[in-house]
Each structure stands twice: as C-alpha cells, then as structure tokens.
C-alpha positions in Angstrom: 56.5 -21.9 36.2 58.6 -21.2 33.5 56.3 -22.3 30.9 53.2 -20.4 32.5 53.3 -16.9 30.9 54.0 -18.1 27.4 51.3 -20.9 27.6 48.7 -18.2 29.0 49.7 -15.9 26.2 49.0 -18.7 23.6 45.5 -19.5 25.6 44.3 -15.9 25.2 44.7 -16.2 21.4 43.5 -19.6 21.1 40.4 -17.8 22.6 40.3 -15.3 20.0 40.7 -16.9 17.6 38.6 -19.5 18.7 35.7 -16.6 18.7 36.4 -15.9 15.0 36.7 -19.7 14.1 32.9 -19.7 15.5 31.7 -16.4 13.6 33.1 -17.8 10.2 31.7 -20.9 10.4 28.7 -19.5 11.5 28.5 -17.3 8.0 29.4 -19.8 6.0 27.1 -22.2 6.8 24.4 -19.4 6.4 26.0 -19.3 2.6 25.0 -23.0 2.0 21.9 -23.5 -0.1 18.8 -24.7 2.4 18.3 -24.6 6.2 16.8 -26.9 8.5 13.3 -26.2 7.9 13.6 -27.1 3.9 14.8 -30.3 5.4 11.8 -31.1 7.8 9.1 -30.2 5.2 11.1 -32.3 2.6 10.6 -35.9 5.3 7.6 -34.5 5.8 6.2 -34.4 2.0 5.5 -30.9 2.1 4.1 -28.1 4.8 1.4 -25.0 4.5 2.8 -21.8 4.6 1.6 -21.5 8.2 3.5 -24.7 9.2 7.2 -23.5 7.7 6.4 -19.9 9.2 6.1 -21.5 12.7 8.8 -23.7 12.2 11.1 -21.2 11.1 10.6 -18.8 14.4 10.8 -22.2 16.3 14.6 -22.3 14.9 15.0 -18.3 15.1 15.2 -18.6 11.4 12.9 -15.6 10.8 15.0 -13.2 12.0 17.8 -11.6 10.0 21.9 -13.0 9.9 23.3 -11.2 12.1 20.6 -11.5 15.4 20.8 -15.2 14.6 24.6 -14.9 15.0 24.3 -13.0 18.4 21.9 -15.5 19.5 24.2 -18.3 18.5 27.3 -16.6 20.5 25.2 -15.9 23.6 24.4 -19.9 23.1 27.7 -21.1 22.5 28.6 -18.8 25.9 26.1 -20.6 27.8 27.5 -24.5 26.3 24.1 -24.8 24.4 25.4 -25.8 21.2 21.5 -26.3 20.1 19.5 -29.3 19.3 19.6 -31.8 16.4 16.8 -31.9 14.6 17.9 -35.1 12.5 19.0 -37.4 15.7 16.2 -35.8 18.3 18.5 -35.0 20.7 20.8 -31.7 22.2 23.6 -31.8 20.0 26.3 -31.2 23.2 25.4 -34.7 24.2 25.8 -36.0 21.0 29.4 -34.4 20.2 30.4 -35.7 23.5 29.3 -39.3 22.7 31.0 -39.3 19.4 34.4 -37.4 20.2 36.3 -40.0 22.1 36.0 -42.4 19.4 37.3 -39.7 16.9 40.0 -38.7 19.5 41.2 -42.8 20.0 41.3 -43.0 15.8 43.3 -39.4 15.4 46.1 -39.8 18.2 47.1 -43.4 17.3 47.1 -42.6 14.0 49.3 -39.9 15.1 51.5 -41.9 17.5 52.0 -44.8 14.9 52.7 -41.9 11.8 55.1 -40.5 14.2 56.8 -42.9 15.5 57.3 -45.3 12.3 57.9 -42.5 10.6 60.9 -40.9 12.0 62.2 -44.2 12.9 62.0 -45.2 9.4 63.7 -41.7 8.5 66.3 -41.9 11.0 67.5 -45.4 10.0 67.6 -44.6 6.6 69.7 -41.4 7.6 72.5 -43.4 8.6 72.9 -45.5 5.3 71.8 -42.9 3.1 72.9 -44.7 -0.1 72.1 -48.3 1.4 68.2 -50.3 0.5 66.6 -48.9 3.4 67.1 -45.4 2.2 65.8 -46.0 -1.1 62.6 -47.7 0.7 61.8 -44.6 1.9 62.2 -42.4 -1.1 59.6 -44.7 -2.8 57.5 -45.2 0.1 57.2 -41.6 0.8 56.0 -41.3 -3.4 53.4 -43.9 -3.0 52.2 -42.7 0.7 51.9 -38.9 -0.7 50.3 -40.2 -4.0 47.2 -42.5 -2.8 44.4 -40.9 -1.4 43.3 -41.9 2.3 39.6 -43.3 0.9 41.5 -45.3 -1.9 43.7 -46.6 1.1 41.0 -47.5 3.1 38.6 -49.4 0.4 42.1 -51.8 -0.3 43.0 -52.2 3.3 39.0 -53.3 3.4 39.3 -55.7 -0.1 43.0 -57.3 1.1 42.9 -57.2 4.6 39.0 -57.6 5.9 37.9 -59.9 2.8 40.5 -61.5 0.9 42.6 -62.5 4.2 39.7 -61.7 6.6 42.4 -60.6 10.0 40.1 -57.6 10.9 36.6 -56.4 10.7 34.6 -54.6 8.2 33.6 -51.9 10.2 32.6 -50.3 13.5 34.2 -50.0 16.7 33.6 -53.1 19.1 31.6 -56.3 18.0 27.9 -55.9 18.9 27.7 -59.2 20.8 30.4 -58.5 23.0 29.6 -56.8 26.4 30.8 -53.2 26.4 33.3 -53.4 29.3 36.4 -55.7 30.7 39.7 -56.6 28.6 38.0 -58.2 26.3 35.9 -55.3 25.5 39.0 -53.1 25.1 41.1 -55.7 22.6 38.4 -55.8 20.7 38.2 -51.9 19.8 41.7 -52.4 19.6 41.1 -54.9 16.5 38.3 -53.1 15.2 41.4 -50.2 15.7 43.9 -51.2 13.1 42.7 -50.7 10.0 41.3 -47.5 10.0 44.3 -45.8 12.3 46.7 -47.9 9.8 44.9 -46.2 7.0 45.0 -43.0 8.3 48.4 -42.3 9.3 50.0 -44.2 6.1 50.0 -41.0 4.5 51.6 -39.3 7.6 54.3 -42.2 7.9 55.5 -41.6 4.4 55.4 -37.7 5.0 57.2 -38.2 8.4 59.7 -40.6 7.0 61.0 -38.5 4.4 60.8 -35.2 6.6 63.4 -36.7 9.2 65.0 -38.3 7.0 66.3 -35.1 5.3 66.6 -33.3 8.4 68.6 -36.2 10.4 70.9 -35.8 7.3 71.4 -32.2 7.5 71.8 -32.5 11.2 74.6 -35.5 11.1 76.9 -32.9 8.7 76.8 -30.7 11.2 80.1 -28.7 12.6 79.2 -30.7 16.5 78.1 -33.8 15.1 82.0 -34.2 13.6 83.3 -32.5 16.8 81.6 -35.0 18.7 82.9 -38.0 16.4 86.2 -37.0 16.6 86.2 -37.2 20.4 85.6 -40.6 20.0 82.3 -40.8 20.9 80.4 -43.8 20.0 78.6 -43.5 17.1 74.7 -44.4 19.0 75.2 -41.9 21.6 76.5 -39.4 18.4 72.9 -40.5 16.8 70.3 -40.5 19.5 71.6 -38.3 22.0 73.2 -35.1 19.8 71.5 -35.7 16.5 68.2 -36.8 17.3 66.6 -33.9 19.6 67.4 -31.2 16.3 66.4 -33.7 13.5 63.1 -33.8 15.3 62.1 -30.2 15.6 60.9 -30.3 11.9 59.2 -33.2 12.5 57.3 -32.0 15.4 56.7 -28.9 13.7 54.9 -30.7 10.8 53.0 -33.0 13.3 51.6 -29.7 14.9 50.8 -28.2 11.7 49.0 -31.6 10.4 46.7 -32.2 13.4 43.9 -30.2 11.5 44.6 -32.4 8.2 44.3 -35.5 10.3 40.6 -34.4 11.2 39.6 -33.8 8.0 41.3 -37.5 6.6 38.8 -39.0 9.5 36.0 -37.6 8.2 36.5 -40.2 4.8 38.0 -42.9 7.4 35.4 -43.0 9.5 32.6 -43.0 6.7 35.0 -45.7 4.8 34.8 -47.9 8.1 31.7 -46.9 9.6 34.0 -45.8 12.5 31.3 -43.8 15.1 33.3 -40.8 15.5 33.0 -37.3 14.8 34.0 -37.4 11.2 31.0 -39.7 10.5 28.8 -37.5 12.5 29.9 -34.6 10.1 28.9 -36.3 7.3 25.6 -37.5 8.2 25.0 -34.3 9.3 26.0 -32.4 6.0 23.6 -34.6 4.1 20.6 -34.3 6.4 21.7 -30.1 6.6 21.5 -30.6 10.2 23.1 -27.1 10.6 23.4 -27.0 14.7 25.2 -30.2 14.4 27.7 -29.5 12.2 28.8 -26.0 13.7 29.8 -28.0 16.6 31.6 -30.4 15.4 33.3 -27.3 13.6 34.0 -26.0 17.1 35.4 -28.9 18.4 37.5 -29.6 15.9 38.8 -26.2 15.9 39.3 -26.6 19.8 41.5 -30.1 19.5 43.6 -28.4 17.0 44.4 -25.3 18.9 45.2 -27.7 22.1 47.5 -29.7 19.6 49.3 -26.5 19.0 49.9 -25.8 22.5 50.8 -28.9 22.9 53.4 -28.8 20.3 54.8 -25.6 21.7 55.1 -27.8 25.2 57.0 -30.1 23.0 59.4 -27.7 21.3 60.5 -26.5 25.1 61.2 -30.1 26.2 63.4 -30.4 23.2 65.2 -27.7 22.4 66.8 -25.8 25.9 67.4 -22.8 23.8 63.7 -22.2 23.7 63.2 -22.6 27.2 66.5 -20.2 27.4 64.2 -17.5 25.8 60.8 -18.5 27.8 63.2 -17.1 30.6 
C-alpha cells in the first residue's frame, strides 16, 4: 500500500495530460494541408459540389474547429475513436489488431538495449583502461551516429541477402499455421532483425550511460569502505555498486520509451513489420485523419504507463525513495 497514493497521484496527471495530448493532436492535425474528403474525391477522379458537400457533413467536416473538437472528445469518451475511411473499418479494431505487434518489437528492443547495454557498461567499468572499455567508447560513437533506417537497410543487405539467416520482412511466414510453438519461433525469427535494429542505438546509448555512472559510483566514499572490509570484490560490484549506477540508466530508459515509438515507425516500414508504426505511415500518406489521432493516443498512453512504470522501478531500487513514499 505504500506505493498506492503516489501511483494514484501520477494516474490523475497521466489523465490530464492525457486530455491535452488528445486536444493538441487534434489541432494539429486540423493544421495539415487536406482532410479526408480531398482524399476520397482524389480515388474517386473527381466529385460535384453536391457530392463533397454531403460527404463533408458525413465526416462533421462542415462544421467549424472547435465543435469538431467537442465532438471528437465526447467520441474519444465513449471509446469511438471513429472509422477509417482508407482500410473500411472502425479504427478501434484496427489499433487493437496492430498494437501487440508494435508492443512485442518496442519491449524487446527495450529489454535487449537494456540489458546488453549496462552489462556492456558495467564490464567495461571495472577495466576502465583495458580493450573492453575502449569497445564501448567506439561502439557508443558508431551506435549514436547511424541512423535506425540506415541500420535497418544493412541488417537487410548483410544479414537477410548476403548471408540469408533471417527474413526479409513481416512477422510470421504466410504458410505456417498461425498457432503452436512453431508459430511462435517463427515470429521470434522474423523478431531479430528489426528488435536488433532498433535497440542498437539504445545499446550504445545505454552502454556508455552506465558505464560512466558505474565509474562514478565505484569511487565512491562506501564503495572503498566496503573494500576495505574485505569484502569480495563481486559482492562490492553487483550488490553496492550496481542498484546506484542503475538509476541513470533507468531514468534514460523511461525518458526514451517515446523515442523508441517514433524509431518503429521507420522499423516497421523498413521491415514491413505490421505494427502500429507502419499503420502510422500508411495512414499519413492516405491522410486518413481518424486513424492517425489514435495511434497518437495510444502512443501517448504506452508512454505515460512506461513512466509509471519507471517510477515502480525507481522504488524497488532505491529504499530511500520508498523512505519518502512513507
């Protein structure tokens, strides 16, 4: 219970500011040359005045900015997040379809950045002037310099073509029925190359991040009064050093979570990954407005929960902040 009130005070201004992620998004779309209507006359070679006029109070788009934002809210209020006009279908359903394949790419990208990261940081903490170290240094250069498409087109060229180990694209091979083990090793496979691509940039970020802070933490005045105790060096390392060399680390990966949305969108249109980042940008060619506002809100939504969730984290860490939750 001791996390309850400060988790319920974060909630209530997730919530708020969930409402004025919605309204922005809402006005800025409305700034974007074209609507929906432009786009249905243009596939249909052209419409009479009559036609675009009944089309346009079809979509409430006769009425002025701010009704249509009231009548988006009250929507939104009521889980109707509209109707698709490109794919023929209630976008809800369609966000839903998409967002677990999104949500599988994202958190292993995160888990493997994370976790190869600060390892790599943490070894190279120890032997700050030894190879490993210098690894790093230049890993981190070249992980920060490339961007995540560039990645992605060379992990396709080396690693799908040249030594053909993983597939060109998609999720899960057609022919394969969509259920059992074999089902899920084979999204697994399909898995590697675009979580791979997305997190390299995060590895090279989270490598040098702990790597400096593990240092700062091992000069410490409790790090030597725990050495000169005579306590073995490991349980000096991973059980005093470790839990404060991480809090930066978990503070970046908290902070990065939105970042890592928008890398999908150009991993999952490099891979043909059927997520929400390829819904985004089918949708932002075809202008299909409704569409892209939820996968706005959505995204929005993950990333406040990864915020909570990275409060959650700090507690378990560090007793001090649970000291103050009290």
């Amino acid at each position: 219970m001791r996390h309850a009130y400060p988790i319920a005070i974060r909630l209530v201004q997730s919530l708020a500011l969930l409402v004025c992620v919605v309204v922005l998004n809402f006005l800025l779309i409305q700034l974007a040359p074209g609507d929906t209507v432009s786009v249905i006359v243009g596939e249909m070679g052209g419409a009479s005045p009559e036609t675009i006029a009944a089309l346009k109070a079809e979509y409430g788009l006769d009425q002025s900015i701010p009704a249509q934002l009231g009548i988006y809210l009250g929507k939104v209020l009521t889980g109707d997040l509209g109707y698709s006009h490109y794919f023929n279908r209630p976008v809800l359903g369609l966000i839903l379809e998409r967002l677990p394949a999104t949500i599988l790419l994202v958190v292993t990208s995160l888990i493997l950045a994370f976790v190869v990261g600060t390892a790599l940081g943490i070894f190279s903490a120890r032997r700050p002037k030894g190879i490993l170290s210098h690894f790093v240094t230049v890993f981190s250069l070249a992980g920060f310099s490339a961007p995540v498409f560039w990645t992605g087109l060379m992990m396709l060229i080396v690693f799908a073509s040249l030594i053909p180990l993983f597939p060109v694209s998609g999720m899960a091979d057609v022919a394969r029925p969509g259920q059992g083990l074999g089902y899920v090793l084979d999204v697994l496979h399909h898995l590697v190359l675009p979580a791979v691509t997305l997190g390299m940039i995060y590895v090279a970020s989270y490598s040098r991040l702990s790597r400096t802070s593990m240092l700062d933490v091992l000069s410490a005045d409790y790090i030597r009064t725990a050495r000169a105790k005579g306590l073995p060096e490991r349980r000096v390392v991973y059980k005093h050093a470790l839990r404060n060399a991480l809090l930066p680390v978990v503070t970046m990966v908290g902070m990065e979570f939105g970042q890592l949305f928008a890398g999908a969108v150009l991993v999952e249109t490099v891979f043909n990954w059927p997520g929400l980042g390829r819904l985004a940008y089918e949708s932002i060619l075809r202008r299909d407005y409704p569409t892209l506002l939820a996968i706005l809100l959505f995204s929005a939504m993950l990333v406040m929960v990864a915020n909570i969730l990275t409060d959650l984290a700090y507690r378990l860490i560090d007793p001090r902040i649970r000291g103050r939750g009290r």
